[in-house]
Kinemage of the C-alpha trace (Angstrom):
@kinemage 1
@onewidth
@group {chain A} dominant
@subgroup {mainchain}
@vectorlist {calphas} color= white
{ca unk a 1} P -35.724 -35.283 22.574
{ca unk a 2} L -38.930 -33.399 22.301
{ca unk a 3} L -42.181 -35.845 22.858
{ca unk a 4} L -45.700 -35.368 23.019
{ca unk a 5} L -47.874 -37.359 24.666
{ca unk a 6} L -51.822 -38.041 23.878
{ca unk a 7} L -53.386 -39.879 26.862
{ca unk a 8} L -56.686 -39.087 28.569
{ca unk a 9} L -56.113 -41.010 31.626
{ca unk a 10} L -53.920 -38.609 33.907
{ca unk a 11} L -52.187 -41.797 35.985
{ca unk a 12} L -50.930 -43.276 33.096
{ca unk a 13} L -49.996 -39.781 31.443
{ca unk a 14} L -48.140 -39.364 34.813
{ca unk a 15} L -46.656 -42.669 34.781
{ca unk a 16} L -45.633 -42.494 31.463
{ca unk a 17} L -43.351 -39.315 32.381
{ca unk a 18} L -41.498 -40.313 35.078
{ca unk a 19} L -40.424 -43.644 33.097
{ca unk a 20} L -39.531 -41.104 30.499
{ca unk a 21} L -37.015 -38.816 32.197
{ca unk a 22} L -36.080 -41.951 34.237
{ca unk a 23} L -34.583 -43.255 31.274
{ca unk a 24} L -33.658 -40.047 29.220
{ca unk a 25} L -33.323 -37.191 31.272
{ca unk a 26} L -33.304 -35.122 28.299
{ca unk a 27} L -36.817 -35.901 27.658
{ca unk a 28} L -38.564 -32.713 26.935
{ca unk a 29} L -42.503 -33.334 27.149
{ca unk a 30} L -43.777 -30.703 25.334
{ca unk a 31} L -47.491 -31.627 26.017
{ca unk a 32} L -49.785 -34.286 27.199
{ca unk a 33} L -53.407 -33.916 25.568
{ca unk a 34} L -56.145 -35.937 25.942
{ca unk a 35} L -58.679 -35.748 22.969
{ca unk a 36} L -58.361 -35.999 19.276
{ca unk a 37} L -59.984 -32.353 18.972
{ca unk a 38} L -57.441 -31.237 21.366
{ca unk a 39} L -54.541 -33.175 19.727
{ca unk a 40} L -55.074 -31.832 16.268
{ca unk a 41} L -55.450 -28.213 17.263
{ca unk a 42} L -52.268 -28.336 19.193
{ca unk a 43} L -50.260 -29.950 16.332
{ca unk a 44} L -51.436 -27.805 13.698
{ca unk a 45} L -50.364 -24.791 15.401
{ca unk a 46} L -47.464 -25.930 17.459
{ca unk a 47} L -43.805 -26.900 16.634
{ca unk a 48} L -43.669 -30.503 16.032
{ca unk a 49} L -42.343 -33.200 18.357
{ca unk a 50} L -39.700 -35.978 17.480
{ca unk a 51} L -41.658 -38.564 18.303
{ca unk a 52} L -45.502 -38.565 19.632
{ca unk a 53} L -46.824 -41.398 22.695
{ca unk a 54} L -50.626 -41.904 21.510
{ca unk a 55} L -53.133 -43.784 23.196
{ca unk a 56} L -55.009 -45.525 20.662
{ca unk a 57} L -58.614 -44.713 22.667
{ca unk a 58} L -59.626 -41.311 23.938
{ca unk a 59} L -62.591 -39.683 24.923
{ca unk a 60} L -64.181 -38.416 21.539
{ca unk a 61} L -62.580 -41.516 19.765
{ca unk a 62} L -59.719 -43.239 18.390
{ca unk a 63} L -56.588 -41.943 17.401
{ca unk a 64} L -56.875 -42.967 13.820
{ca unk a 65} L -58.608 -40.066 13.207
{ca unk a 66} L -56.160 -37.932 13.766
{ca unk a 67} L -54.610 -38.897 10.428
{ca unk a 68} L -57.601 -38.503 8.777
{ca unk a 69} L -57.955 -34.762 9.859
{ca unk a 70} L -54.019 -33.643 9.045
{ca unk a 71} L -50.784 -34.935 7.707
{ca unk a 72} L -48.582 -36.192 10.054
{ca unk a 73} L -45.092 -37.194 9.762
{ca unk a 74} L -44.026 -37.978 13.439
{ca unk a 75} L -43.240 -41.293 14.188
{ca unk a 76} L -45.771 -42.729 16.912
{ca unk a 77} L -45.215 -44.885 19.859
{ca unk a 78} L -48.767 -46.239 20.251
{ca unk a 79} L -50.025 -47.644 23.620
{ca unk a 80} L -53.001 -49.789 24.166
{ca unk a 81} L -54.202 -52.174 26.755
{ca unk a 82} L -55.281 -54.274 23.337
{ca unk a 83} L -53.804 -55.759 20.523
{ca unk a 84} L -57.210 -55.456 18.154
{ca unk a 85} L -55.658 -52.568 16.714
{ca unk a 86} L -52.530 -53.590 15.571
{ca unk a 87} L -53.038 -53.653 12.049
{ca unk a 88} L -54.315 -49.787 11.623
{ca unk a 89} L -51.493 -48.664 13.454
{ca unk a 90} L -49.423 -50.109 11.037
{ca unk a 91} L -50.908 -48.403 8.574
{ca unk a 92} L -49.899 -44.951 9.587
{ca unk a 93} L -46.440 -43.669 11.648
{ca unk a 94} L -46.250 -46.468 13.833
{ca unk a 95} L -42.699 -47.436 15.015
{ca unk a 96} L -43.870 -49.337 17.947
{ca unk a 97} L -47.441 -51.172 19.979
{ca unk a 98} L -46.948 -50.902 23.250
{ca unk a 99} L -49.723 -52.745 25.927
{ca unk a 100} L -50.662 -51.705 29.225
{ca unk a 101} L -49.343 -51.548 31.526
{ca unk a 102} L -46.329 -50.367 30.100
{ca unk a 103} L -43.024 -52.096 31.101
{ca unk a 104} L -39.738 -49.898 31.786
{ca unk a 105} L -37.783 -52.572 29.804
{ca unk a 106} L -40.673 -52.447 26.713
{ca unk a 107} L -40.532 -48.649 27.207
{ca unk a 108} L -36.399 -48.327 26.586
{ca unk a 109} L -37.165 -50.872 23.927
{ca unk a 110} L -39.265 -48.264 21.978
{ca unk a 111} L -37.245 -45.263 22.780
{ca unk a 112} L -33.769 -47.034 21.292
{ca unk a 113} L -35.337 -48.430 18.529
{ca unk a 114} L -36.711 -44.681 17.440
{ca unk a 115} L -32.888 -43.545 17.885
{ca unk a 116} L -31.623 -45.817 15.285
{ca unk a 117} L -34.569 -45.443 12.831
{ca unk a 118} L -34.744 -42.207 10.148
{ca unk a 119} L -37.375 -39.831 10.613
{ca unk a 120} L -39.057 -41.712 7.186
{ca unk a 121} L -39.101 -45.371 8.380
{ca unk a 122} L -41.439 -47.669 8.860
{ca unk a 123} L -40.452 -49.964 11.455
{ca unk a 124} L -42.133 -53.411 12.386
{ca unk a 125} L -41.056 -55.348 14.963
{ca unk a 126} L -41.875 -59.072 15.942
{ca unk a 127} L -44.097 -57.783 18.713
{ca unk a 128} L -46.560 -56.257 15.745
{ca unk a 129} L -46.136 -58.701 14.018
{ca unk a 130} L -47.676 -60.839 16.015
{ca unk a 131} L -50.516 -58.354 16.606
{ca unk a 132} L -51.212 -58.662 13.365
{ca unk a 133} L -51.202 -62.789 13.132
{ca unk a 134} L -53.591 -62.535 16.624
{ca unk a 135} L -55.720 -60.327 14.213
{ca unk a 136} L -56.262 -63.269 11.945
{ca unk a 137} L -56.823 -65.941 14.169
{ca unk a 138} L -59.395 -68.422 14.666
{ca unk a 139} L -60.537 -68.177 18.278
{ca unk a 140} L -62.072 -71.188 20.084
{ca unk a 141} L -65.675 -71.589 19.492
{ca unk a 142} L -66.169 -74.803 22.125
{ca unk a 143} L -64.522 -76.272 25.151
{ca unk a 144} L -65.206 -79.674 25.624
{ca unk a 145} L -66.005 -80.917 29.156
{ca unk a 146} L -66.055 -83.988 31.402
{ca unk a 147} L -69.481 -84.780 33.038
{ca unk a 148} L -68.985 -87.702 35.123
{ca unk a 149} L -67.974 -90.441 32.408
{ca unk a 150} L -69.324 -88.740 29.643
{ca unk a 151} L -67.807 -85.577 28.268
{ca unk a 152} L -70.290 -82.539 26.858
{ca unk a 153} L -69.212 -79.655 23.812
{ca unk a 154} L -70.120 -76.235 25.593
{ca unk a 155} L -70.627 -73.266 22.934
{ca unk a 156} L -68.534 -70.367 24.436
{ca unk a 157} L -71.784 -68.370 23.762
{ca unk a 158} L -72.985 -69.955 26.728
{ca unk a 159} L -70.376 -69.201 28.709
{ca unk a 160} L -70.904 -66.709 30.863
{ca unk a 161} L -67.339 -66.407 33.063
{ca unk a 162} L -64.333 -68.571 33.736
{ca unk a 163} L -62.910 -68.061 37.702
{ca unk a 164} L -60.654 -69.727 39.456
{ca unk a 165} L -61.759 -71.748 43.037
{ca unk a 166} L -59.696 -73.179 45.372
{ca unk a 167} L -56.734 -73.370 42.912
{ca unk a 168} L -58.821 -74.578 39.965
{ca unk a 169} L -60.261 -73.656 37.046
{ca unk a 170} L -63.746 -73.560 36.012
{ca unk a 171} L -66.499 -72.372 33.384
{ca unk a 172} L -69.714 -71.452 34.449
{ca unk a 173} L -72.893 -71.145 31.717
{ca unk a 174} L -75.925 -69.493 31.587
{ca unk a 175} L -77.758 -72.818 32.535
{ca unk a 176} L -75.851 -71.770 36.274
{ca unk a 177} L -74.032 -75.085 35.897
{ca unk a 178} L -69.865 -74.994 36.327
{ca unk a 179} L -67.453 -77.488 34.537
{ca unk a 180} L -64.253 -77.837 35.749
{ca unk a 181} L -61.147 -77.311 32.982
{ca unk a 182} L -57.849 -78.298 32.423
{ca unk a 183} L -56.476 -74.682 31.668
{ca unk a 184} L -55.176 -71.798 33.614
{ca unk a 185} L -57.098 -68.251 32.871
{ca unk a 186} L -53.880 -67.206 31.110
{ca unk a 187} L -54.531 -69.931 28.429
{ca unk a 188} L -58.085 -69.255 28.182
{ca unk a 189} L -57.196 -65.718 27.378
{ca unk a 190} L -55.157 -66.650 24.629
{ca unk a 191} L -58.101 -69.272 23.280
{ca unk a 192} L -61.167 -67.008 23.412
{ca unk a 193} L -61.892 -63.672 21.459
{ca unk a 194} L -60.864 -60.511 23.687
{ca unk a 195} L -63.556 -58.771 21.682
{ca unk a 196} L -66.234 -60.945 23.582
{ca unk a 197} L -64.474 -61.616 27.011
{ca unk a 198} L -62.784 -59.582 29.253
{ca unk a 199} L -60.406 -60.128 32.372
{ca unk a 200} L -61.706 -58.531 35.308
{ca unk a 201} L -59.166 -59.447 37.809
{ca unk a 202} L -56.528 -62.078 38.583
{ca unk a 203} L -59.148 -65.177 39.270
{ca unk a 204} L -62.307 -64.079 36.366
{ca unk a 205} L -63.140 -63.855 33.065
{ca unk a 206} L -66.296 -62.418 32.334
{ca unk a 207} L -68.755 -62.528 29.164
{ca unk a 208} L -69.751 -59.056 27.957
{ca unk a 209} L -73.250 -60.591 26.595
{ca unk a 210} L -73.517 -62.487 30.131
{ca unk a 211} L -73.360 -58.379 32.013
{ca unk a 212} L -76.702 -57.763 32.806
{ca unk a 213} L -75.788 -54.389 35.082
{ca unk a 214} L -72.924 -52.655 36.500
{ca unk a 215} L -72.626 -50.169 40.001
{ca unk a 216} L -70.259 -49.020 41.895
{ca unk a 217} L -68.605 -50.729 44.034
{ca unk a 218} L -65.885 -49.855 47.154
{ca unk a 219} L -62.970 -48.022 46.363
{ca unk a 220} L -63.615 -47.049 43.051
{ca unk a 221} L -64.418 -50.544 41.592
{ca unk a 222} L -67.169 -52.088 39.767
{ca unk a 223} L -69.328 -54.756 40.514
{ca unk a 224} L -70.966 -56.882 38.014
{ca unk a 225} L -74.345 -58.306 37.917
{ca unk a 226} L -75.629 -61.649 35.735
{ca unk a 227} L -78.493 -64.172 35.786
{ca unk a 228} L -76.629 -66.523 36.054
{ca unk a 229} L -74.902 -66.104 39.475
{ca unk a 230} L -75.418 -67.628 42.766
{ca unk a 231} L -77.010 -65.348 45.407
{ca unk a 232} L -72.968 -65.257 47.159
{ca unk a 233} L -70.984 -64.730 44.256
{ca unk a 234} L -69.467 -61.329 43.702
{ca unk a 235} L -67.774 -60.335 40.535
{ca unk a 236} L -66.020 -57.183 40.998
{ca unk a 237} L -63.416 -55.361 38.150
{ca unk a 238} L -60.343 -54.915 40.479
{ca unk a 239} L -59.316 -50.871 40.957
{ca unk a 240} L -56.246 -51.036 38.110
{ca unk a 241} L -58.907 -52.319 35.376
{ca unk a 242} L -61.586 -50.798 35.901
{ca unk a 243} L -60.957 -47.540 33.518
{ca unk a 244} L -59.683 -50.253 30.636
{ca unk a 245} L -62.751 -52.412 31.438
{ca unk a 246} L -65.190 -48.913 30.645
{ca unk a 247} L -63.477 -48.276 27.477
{ca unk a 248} L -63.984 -51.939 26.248
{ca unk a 249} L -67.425 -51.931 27.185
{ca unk a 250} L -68.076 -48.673 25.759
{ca unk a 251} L -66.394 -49.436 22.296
């Protein structure tokens, strides 16, 4: 099977290979690019691939505007480290949604699934699906929170990050006060609009309106800066993230 792949991070293009030929040795890349200028000009002068793996945000853009610039009739396996865009790939050659990091058990998934489809289908699976129902979801607005007997409604506007300490769970605002909660980050991340919050590592969930500056940090990390910390706390985007956590600040 001849693939292309369109990915402007070189781990994950690299990655994304050996998972490849570790399930089909057959696999023929026949490119990896990394730009939407660089994609087009390669497709409309090259022979084209069976089936295309396209990260959904490059470096001059998204991938949707590929298909604005030419026809194309290759199926696409898109991969994203969010669901937001679920819905346009739909829309165009999409056979599959893949999220970051990519499993080798979502991966074979995809690449079966393109075997028994027709070069014309349309395929949509439950995991779109559901992309497109977390689309269209209402995301909490509040959390309500105990304060000795009485309990308070906090906006999430004023939230500024959830973080776990000493195996709980807690919500810190603006006002630099912290409430504890009864959730684990996981279910916060499934309550609160990714478009507004962002996981930075295993234990924090940060505000993007909260950030007030970003610097480098050791080994190729990020450190954030807000108001609203205390002079010890340190919020720093772990190494794996911190390329994903650029792009969805830069969006």
């Amino acid at each position: 099977m001849n693939i292309l792949i369109v990915e402007d991070e070189k781990p994950a293009a690299e990655r994304l290979c050996r998972l490849l030929h570790k399930l089909d040795p057959d696999i023929y890349i026949m490119n990896i690019t990394q730009s939407i200028e660089e994609t087009v000009n390669w497709l409309v002068s090259q022979r084209l691939p069976e089936l295309i793996f396209m990260d959904i945000q490059l470096d001059d853009g998204l991938c949707f505007e590929i298909f604005d610039i030419i026809e194309l009739d290759v199926p696409v396996i898109f991969t994203t480290a969010y669901n937001e865009y679920a819905l346009k790939a739909f829309k165009v050659n999409s056979i599959d949604y893949l999220l970051k990091p990519i499993s080798e058990s979502d991966l074979s998934q995809a690449l079966n699934k393109h075997k028994k489809l027709s070069k014309n289908e349309v395929y949509i699976d439950n995991r779109i699906k559901k992309a497109i129902q977390d689309l269209n979801k209402s995301y909490r607005n509040r959390f309500l929170v105990k304060v000795g007997p009485n309990y308070k409604s906090i906006p999430v506007t004023e939230v500024s990050h959830f973080f776990i300490r000493d195996k709980g769970t807690y919500m810190h605002i603006n006002s630099n006060h912290e409430f504890a909660l009864d959730y684990s980050l996981d279910q916060i991340m499934v309550m609160i609009d990714p478009n507004r919050f962002y996981r930075i590592n295993r234990s924090c969930i940060i505000n993007i309106d909260a950030i007030t500056q970003l610097k480098s940090y050791s080994s190729s990390r990020l450190q954030i800066s807000m108001e609203s910390l205390k002079d010890n706390e340190l919020l720093v985007v772990s190494r794996d993230r911190v390329s994903d956590f650029k792009k969805w600040m830069d969006r």
